[in-house]
C-alpha positions as CSV (number, residue, x, y, z in Angstrom):
1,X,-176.2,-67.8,65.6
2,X,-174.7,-67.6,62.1
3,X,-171.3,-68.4,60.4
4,X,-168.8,-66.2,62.1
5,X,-167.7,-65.0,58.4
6,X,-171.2,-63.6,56.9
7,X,-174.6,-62.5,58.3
8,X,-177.3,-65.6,57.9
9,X,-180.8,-64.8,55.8
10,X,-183.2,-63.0,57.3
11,X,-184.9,-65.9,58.3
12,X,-184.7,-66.8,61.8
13,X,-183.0,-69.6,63.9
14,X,-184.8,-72.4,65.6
15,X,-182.9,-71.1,68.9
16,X,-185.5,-67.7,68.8
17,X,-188.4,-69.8,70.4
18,X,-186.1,-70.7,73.3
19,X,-184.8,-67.8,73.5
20,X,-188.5,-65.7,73.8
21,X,-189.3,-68.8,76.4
22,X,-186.4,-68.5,78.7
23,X,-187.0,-64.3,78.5
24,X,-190.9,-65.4,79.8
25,X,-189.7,-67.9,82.8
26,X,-186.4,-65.3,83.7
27,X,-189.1,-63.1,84.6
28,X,-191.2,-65.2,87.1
29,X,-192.1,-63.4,90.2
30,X,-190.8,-65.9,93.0
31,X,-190.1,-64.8,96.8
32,X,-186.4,-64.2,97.1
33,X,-184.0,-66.3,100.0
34,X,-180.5,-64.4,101.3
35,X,-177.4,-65.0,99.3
36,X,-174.9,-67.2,100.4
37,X,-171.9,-65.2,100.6
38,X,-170.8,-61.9,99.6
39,X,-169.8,-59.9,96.2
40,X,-167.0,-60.9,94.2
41,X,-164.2,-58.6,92.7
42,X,-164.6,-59.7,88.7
43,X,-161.7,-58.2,86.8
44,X,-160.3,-58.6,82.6
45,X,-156.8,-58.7,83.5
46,X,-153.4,-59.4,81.0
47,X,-152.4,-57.7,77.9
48,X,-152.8,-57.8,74.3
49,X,-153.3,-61.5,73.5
50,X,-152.5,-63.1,77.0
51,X,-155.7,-62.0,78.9
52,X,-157.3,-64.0,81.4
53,X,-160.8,-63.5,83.8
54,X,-160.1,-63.5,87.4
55,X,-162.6,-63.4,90.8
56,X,-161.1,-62.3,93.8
57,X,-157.4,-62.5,91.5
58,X,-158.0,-66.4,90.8
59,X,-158.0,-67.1,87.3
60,X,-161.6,-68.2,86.1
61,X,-162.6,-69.5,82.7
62,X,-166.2,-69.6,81.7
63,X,-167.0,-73.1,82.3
64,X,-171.0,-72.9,81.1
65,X,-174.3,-73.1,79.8
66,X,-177.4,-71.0,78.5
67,X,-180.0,-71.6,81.8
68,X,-183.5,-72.5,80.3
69,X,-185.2,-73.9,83.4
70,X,-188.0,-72.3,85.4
71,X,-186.4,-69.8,88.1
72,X,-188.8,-71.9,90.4
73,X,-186.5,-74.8,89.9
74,X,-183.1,-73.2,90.3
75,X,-182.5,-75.5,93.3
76,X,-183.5,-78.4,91.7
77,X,-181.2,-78.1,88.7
78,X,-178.2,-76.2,90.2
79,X,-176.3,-79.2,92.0
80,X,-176.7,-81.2,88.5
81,X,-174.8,-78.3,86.3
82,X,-172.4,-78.3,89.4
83,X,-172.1,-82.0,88.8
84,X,-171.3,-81.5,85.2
85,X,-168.5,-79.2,85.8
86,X,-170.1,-76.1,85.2
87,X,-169.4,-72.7,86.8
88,X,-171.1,-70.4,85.0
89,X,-175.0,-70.4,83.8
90,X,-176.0,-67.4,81.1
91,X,-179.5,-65.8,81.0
92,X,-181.4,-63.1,78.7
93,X,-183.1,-60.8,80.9
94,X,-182.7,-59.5,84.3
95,X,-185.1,-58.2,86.6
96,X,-186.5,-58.5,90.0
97,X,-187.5,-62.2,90.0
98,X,-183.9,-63.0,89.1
99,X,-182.7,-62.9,93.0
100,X,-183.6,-66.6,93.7
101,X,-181.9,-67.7,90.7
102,X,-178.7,-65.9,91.5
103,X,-179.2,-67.5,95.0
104,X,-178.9,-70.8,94.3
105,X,-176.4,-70.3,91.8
106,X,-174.3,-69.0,94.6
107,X,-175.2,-71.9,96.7
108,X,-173.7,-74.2,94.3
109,X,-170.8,-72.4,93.1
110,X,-172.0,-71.4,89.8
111,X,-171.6,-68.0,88.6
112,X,-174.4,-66.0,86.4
113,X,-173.9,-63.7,83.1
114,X,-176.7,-61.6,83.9
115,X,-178.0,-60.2,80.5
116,X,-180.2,-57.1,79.9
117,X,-182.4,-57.8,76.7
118,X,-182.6,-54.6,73.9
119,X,-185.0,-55.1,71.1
120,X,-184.9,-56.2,68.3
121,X,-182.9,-59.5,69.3
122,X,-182.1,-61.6,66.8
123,X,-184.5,-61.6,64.6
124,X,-188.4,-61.7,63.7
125,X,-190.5,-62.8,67.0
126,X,-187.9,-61.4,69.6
127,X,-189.0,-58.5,69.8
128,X,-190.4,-54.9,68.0
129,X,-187.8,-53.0,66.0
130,X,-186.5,-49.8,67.5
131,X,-185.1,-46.4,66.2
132,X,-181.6,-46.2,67.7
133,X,-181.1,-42.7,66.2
134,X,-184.4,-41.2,67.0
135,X,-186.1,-43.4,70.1
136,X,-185.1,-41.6,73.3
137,X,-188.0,-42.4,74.8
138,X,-187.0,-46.2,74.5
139,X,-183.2,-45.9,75.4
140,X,-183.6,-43.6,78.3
141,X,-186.0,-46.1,79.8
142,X,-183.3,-49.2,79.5
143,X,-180.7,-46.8,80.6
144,X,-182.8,-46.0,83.9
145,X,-183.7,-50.1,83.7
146,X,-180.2,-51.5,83.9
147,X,-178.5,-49.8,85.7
148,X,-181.3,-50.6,88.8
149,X,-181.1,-53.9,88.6
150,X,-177.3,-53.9,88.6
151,X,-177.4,-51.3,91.8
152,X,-179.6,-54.1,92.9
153,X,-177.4,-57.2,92.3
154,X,-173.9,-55.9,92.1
155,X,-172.5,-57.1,95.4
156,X,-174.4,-60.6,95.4
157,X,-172.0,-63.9,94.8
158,X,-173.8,-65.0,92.2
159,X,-172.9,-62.4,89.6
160,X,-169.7,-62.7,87.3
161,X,-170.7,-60.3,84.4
162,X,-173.0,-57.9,82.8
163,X,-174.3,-58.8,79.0
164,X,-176.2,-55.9,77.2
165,X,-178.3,-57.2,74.2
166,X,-178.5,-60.3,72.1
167,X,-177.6,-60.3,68.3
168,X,-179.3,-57.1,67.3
169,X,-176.5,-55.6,65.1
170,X,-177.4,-58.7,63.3
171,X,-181.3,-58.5,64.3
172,X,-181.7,-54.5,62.8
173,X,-181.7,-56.2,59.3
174,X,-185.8,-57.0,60.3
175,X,-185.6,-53.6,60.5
176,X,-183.5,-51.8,57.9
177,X,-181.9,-52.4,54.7
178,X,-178.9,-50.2,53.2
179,X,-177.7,-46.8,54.8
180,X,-180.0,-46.9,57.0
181,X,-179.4,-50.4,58.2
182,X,-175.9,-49.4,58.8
183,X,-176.8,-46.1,60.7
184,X,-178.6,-48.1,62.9
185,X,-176.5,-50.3,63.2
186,X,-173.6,-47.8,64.4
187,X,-176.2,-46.3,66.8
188,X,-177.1,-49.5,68.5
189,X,-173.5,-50.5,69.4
190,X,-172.9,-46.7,70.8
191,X,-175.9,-46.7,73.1
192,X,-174.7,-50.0,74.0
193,X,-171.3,-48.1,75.0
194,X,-173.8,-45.6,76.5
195,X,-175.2,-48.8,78.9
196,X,-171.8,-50.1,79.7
197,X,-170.8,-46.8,80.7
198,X,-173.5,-46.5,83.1
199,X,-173.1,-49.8,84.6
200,X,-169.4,-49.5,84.9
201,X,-170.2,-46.3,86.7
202,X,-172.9,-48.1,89.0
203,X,-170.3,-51.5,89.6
204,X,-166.7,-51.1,88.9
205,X,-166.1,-54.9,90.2
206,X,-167.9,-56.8,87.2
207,X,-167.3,-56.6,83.5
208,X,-169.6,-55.9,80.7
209,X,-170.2,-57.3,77.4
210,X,-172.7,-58.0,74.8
211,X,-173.8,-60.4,72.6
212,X,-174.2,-60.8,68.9
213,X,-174.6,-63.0,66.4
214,X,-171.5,-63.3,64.3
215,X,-168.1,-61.9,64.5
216,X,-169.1,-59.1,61.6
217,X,-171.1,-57.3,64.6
218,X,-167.2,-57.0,66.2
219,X,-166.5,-54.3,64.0
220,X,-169.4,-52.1,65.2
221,X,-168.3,-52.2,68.9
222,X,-164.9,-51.7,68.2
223,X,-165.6,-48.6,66.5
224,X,-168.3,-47.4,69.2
225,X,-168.0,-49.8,72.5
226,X,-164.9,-49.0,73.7
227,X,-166.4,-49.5,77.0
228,X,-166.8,-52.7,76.9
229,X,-164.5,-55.0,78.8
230,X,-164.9,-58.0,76.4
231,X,-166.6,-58.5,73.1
232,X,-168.9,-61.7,73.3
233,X,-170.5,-64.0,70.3
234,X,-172.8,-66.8,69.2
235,X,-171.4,-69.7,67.7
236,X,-172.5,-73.1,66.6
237,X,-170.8,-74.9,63.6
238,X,-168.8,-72.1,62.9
239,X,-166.9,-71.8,66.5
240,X,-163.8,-72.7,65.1
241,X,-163.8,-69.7,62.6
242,X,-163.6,-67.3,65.4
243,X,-160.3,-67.5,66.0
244,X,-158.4,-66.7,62.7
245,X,-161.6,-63.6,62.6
246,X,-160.6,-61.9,65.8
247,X,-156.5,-62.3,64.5
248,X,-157.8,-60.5,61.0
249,X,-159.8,-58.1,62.6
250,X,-157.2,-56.5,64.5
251,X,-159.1,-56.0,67.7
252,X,-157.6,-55.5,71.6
253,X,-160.5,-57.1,73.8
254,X,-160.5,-60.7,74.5
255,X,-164.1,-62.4,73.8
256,X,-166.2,-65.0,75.2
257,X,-168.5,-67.8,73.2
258,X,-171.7,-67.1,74.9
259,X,-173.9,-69.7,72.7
260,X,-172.1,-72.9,71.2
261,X,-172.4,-76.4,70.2
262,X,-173.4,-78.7,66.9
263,X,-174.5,-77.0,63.7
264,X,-177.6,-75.3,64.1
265,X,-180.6,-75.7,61.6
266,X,-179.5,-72.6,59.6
267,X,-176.3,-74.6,59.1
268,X,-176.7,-77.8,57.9
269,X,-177.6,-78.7,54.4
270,X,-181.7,-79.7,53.4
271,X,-182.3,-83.8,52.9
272,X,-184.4,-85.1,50.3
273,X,-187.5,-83.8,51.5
274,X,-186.1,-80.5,51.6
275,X,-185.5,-79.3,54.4
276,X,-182.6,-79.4,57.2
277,X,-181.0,-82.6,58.1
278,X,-180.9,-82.5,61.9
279,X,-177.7,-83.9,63.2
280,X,-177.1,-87.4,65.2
281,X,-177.3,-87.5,68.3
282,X,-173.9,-88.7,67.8
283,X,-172.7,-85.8,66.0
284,X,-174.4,-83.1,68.3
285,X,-172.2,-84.8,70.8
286,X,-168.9,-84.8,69.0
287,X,-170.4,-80.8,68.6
288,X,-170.0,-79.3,71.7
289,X,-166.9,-81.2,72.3
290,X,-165.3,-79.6,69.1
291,X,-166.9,-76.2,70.1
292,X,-164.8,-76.4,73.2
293,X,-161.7,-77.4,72.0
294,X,-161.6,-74.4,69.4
295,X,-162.7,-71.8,72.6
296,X,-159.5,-73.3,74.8
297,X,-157.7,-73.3,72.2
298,X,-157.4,-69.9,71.5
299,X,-155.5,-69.4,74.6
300,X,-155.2,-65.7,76.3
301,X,-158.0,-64.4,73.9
302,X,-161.2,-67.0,74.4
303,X,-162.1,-66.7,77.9
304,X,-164.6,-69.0,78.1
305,X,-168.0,-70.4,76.9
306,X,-171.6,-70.9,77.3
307,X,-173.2,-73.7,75.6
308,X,-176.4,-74.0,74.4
309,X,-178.2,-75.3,75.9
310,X,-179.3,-76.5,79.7
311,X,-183.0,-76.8,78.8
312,X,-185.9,-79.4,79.6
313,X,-188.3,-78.4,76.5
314,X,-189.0,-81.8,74.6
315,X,-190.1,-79.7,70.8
316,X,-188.8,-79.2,68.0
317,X,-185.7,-76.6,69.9
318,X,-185.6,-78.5,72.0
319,X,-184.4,-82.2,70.7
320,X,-182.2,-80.1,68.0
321,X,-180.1,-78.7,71.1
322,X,-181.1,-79.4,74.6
323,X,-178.8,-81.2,77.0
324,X,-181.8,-82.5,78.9
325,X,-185.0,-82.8,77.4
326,X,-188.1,-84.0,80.0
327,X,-185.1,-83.8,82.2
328,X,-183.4,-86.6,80.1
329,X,-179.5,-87.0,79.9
330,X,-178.5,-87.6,76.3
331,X,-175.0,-88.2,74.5
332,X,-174.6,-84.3,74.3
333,X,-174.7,-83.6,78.3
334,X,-172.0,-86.3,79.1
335,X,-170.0,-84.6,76.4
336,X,-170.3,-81.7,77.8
337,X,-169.4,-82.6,81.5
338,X,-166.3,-84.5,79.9
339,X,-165.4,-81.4,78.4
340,X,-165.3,-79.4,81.7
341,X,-163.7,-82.0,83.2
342,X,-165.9,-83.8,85.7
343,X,-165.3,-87.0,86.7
344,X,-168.3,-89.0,84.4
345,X,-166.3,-92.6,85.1
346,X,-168.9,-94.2,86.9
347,X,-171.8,-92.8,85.2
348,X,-174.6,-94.5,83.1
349,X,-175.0,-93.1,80.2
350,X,-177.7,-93.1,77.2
351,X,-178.5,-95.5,74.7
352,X,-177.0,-95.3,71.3
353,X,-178.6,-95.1,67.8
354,X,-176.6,-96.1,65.3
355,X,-179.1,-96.2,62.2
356,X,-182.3,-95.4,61.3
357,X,-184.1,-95.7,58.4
358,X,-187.0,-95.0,56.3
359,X,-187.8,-98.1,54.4
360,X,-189.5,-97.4,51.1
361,X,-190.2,-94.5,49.7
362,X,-189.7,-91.2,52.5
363,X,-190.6,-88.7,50.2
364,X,-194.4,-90.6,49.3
365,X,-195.9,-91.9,52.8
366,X,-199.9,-92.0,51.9
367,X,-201.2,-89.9,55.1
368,X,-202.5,-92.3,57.9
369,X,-201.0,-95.5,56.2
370,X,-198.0,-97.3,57.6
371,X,-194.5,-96.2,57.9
372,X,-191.6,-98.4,58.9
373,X,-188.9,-97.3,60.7
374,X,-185.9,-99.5,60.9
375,X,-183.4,-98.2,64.3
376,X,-180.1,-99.7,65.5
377,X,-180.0,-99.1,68.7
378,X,-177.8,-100.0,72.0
379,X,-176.9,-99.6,75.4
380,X,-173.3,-99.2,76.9
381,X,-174.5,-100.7,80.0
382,X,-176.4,-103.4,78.8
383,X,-179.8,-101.9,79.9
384,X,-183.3,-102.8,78.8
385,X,-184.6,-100.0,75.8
386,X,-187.9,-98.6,75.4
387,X,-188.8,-97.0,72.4
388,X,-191.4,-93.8,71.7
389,X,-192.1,-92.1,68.4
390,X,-193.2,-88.8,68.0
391,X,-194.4,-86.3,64.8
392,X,-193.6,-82.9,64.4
393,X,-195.1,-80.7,62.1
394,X,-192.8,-77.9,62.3
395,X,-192.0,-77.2,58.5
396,X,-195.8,-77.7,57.9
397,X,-197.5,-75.1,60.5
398,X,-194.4,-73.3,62.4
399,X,-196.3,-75.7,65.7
400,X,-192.8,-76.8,67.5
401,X,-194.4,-79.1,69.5
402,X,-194.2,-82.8,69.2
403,X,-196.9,-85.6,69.9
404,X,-196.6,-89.4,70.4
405,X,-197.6,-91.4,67.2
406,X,-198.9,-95.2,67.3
407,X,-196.6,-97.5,66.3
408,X,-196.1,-101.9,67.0
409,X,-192.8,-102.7,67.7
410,X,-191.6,-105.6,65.4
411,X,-188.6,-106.3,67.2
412,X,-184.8,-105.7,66.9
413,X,-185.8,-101.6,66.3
414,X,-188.3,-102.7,63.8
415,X,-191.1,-99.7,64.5
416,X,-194.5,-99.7,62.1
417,X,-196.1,-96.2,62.7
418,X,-199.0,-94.9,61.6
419,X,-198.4,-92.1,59.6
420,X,-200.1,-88.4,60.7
421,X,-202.7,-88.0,59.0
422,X,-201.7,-84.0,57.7
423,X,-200.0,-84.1,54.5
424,X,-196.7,-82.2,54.1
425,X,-193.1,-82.9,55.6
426,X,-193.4,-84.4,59.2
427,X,-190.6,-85.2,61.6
428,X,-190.5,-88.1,62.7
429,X,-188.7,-89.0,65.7
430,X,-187.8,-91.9,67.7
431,X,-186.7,-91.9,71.4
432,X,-185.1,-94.4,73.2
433,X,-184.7,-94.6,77.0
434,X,-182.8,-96.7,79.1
435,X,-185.2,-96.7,82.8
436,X,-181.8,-94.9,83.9
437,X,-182.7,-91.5,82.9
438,X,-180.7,-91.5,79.6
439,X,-182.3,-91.1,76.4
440,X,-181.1,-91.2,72.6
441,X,-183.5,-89.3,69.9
442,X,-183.0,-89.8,66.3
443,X,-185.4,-88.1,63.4
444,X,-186.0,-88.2,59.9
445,X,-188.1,-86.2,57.3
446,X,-191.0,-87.9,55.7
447,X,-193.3,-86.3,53.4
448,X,-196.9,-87.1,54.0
449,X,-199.0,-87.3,50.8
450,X,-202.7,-88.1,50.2
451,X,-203.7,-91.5,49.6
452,X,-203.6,-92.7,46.8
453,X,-207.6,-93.1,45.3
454,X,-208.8,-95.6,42.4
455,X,-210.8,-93.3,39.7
456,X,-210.5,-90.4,38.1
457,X,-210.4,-86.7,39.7
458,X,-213.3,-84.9,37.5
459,X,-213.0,-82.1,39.5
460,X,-209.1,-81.7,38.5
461,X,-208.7,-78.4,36.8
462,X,-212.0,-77.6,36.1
463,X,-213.6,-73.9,37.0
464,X,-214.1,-73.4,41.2
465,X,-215.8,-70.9,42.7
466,X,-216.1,-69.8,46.7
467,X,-218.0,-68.0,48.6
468,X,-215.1,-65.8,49.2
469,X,-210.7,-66.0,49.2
470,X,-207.8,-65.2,50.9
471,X,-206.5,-62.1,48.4
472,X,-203.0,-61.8,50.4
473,X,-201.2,-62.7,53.1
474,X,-198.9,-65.6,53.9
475,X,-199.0,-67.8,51.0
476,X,-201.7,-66.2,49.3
477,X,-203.7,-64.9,47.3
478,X,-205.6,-68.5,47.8
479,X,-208.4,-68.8,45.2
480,X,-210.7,-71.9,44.6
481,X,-208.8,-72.7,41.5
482,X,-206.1,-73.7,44.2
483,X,-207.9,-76.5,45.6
484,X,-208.8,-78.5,42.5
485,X,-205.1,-77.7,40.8
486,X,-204.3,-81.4,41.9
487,X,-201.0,-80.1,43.8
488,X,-200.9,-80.0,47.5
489,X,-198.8,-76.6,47.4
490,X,-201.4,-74.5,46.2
491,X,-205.0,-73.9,48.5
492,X,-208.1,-71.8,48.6
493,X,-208.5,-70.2,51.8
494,X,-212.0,-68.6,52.6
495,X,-213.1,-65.5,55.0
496,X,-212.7,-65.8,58.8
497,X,-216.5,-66.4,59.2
498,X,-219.3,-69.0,59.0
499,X,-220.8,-70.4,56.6
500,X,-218.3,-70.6,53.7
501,X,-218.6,-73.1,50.4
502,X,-216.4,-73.8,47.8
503,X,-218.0,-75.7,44.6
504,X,-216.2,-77.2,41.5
505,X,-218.2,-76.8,37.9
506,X,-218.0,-80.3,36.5
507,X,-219.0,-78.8,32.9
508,X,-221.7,-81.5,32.3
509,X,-224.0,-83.8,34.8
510,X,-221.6,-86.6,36.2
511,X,-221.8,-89.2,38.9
512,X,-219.1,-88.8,41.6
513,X,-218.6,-92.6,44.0
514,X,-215.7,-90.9,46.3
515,X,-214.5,-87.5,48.0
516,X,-211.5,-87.0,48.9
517,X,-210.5,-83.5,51.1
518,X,-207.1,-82.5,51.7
519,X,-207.6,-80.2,54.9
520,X,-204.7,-77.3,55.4
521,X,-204.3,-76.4,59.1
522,X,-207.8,-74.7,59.0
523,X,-210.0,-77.3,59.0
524,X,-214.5,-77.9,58.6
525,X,-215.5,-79.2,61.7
526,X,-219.1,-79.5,60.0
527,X,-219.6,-79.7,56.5
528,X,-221.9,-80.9,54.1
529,X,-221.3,-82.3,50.4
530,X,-224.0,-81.3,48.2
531,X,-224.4,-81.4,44.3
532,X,-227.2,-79.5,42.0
533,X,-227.8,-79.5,38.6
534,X,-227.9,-75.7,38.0
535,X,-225.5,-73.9,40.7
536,X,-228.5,-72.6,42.7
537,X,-230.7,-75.7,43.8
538,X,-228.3,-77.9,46.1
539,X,-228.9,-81.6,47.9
540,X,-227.0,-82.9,50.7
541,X,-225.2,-86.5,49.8
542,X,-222.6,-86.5,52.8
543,X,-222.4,-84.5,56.2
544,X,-219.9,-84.5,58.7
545,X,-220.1,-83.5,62.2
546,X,-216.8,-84.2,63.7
547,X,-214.2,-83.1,61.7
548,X,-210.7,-83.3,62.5
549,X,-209.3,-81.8,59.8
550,X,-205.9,-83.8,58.0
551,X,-207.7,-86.3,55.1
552,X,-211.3,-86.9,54.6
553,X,-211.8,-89.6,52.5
554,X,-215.4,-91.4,52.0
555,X,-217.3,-93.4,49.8
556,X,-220.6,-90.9,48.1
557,X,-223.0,-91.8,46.2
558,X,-223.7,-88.6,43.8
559,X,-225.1,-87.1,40.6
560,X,-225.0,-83.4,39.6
561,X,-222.8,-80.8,37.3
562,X,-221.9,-78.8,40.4
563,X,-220.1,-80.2,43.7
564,X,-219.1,-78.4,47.0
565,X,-217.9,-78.6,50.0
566,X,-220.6,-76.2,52.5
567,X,-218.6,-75.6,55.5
568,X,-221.2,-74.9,58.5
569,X,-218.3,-75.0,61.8
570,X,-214.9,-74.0,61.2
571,X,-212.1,-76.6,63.5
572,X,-210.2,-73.1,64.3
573,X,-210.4,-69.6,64.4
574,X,-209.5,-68.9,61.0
575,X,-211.5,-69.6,58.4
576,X,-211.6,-72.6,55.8
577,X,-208.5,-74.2,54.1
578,X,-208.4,-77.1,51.3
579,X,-205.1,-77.8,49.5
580,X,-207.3,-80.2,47.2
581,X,-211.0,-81.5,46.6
582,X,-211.2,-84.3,44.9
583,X,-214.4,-85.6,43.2
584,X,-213.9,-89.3,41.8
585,X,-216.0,-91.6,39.6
């Protein structure tokens, strides 16, 4: 899902999570019911410039969304996207478990773009790279794969197209670089051909496209997919760019959006606590509304979309761009059904928030202290709000899943919180529902620091030892000096193994009154404090037994040139982690 004018970083989008999760539920092994009616006749029809879809010769545009539910809960979800307008759902993967899905699609009148997944995906976590010129093991597999499952679902109701692959021209740059990137490159899109050829000769009465990430993969499949029926893309803020791309580019297929909506978080520009500023819920709305008007308007050409995205997931993914999170209706799902033009008139819709703030200082929030959140918030039918805030700690630990926070409400959207109690930059978020099943969700960045102690650090920059480092890997090489540094970006990291220690040289005998440990992800769950006057004799002056890793900050009473932390439990599977230790007198 980048720009449609330039390939994004290497780094990958929030969407890959989602994606690797809908992959996992599209293949749920479910017991199958009959289809409702028969197989449809799905044909590109028109010219150069004034194409349209048709089934059965009706004219049909792509009226849709990316399916994230379970399979197990087709039926419970299929009359709401009928409700919304929608006649089309998209998915990732087909395989045998996909029968009940197409089922109930058919039930309701919803359509499926049935897609056929080919590594490498989009990019790091969707899958292993793959040697397009030299893997034939690989590529005859898929082409015996696909073409079974389409022998086995071409002549149920439920199918409108056939979608090979999800943005691996632009997913092969995990893989390659240079010449070699752009070999593969050229092979990928001509084994594609190679699929839709098979298919085509398997069901003549369906299309087949495929997906990628950015309109600079269209060049690839015009030079080797001439097979294909329609080219197809993913495009968030960019959507509008399409258009004047497919006019420079010179190409003769028409095209369909097959992800869309507000700016993703590769898009948007990073807030004071650097990193991306997540859209209003206001804006994501206005998002997919704008991401529909540039599709229709590029009349005989855009056949259609699929928005992302029709999920339930309440993480990080999932309050960025799904339509219904916990089965929620926010600002963005009305928009959409407006869009397709559903009749939403007597609806009750979600709470609105206007504002929120951070008031004092975002960017210094002392970890487990107070944090006020100041919300402006309404209903637009007058109904009673009840307010929720969660954490995330996404940019601290990649975890995408959110947990509730304690908070008093003041009144008026007056929310104190206590603050995690994990330093680094948290989302914070705060939902509002209306008993209706609406919800709003607004978030903002805070950076979580340590708090603040009275005293002087003696252990700041002086010599650390440890019973052993992290040499490489990640962020490291992680060496003791890391953890009395005094910044919070730097750590020692020890061995995957029990016990570990880390000790600070003081230089001379002092006496310490306060500790204060600044845990990374990998945490003590035991651990004693011990000084000693000569680095080999030690006495305990504080143990802990029940470490939760975050801040550990205590009152000691101790005397010694050498202090350490003597890890005896680790709180994970890795080993121990300290972005500071802090000895104070």
């Amino acid at each position: 899902m980048p720009t449609a004018r330039a390939p994004r970083p290497s780094g990958r989008r929030l969407a890959v999570p989602l994606t690797a999760a809908l992959i996992a539920t599209a293949c749920l092994a479910l017991p199958a019911r009959q289809a409702e009616a028969a197989g449809n006749v799905v044909k590109v029809t028109g010219s150069q410039g004034n194409w349209q879809l048709s089934v059965n010769g009706s004219p049909y545009t792509v009226k849709g969304l990316t399916w994230g539910p379970s399979v197990a809960d087709a039926d419970k979800y299929m009359p709401d996207l009928k409700s919304m307008g929608v006649n089309t759902i998209r998915t990732w993967g087909t395989d045998a478990s996909s029968k009940p899905l197409f089922d109930s699609a058919a039930a309701n009148g919803v359509k499926v773009i049935a897609g056929f997944w080919l590594q490498p995906g989009g990019g790091p976590g969707s899958g292993g790279c793959v040697n397009y010129l030299t893997d034939t093991t690989y590529k005859n597999q898929m082409l015996e794969e696909f073409p079974k499952w389409v022998r086995t679902y071409k002549d149920h109701a439920g199918v409108l197209m056939w979608n090979v692959g999800n943005e691996s021209v632009l997913g092969l740059q995990n893989c390659y670089t240079g010449d070699e990137l752009e070999r593969q490159r050229n092979a990928y899109t001509t084994f594609v051909n190679d699929i839709a050829k098979k298919i085509h000769s398997v069901d003549p009465n369906h299309p087949v496209t495929s997906t990628d990430a950015w309109t600079g993969a269209w060049p690839y499949y015009k030079r080797n997919a001439p097979d294909l029926d329609l080219y197809a893309v993913n495009s968030y803020n960019a959507v509008c760019d399409i258009k004047s791309a497919w006019e420079q580019g010179g190409y003769t297929k028409p095209y369909i959006v097959t992800e869309t909506g507000p700016a993703g978080e590769w898009e948007v520009p990073d807030d004071a606590n650097g990193v991306p500023a997540e859209p209003t819920d206001r804006a994501k709305a206005e998002g997919y509304t704008k991401a529909w008007n540039c599709v229709t308007g590029h009349k005989g050409v855009a056949l259609g979309a699929t928005m992302f995205h029709y999920g339930t997931e309440y993480d990080f993914g999932g309050i960025w761009f799904n339509l219904l999170p916990a089965g929620q209706r926010r600002l963005a799902y009305y928009a959409v059904k407006k869009a397709y033009g559903a009749d939403a008139s007597r609806d009750n819709t979600p709470p609105v928030i206007s504002g929120m703030t951070v008031e004092g200082d975002a960017s210094r929030v002392p970890a487990g202290g107070t944090l006020t959140l100041a919300t402006t918030a309404t209903d637009p039918d007058g109904d009673a709000l009840t307010y929720e805030v969660l954490g995330g700690s996404m940019y601290i630990d990649k975890d995408k899943n959110l947990r509730p926070l304690r908070f008093t409400d003041g009144g008026s959207g007056r929310l104190k919180v206590t603050a995690p109690d994990r330093t680094g930059v948290w989302k914070i978020y705060v939902k509002v529902t209306d008993g209706k099943g609406n919800v709003g969700v607004e978030t903002r960045s805070v950076r979580v620091v340590a708090p603040p102690v009275n005293g002087t650090n003696i252990a700041l920059g002086k010599a650390a030892t440890a019973s052993s480092h992290q040499t490489g890997g990640g962020d490291c090489p992680c060496t003791p000096a890391g953890a009395v540094d005094g910044r919070a970006t730097t750590r020692w990291a020890s061995d995957w193994s029990d016990p570990q220690w880390l000790q600070v040289d003081l230089g001379s005998s002092q006496t310490f009154r306060h500790v204060q440990l600044n845990w990374e992800t990998s945490y003590a769950k035991a651990y004693t404090i011990q000084t000693s006057d000569d680095g080999r004799n030690w006495r305990a002056v504080h143990e802990v037994r029940d470490g939760d890793g975050g801040i550990d900050d205590f009152d000691v009473s101790g005397t010694g040139r050498y202090v350490r932390v003597h890890g005896t439990a680790r709180g994970t599977g890795y080993g121990y982690s300290l972005y500071e230790f802090g000895v104070y007198r």
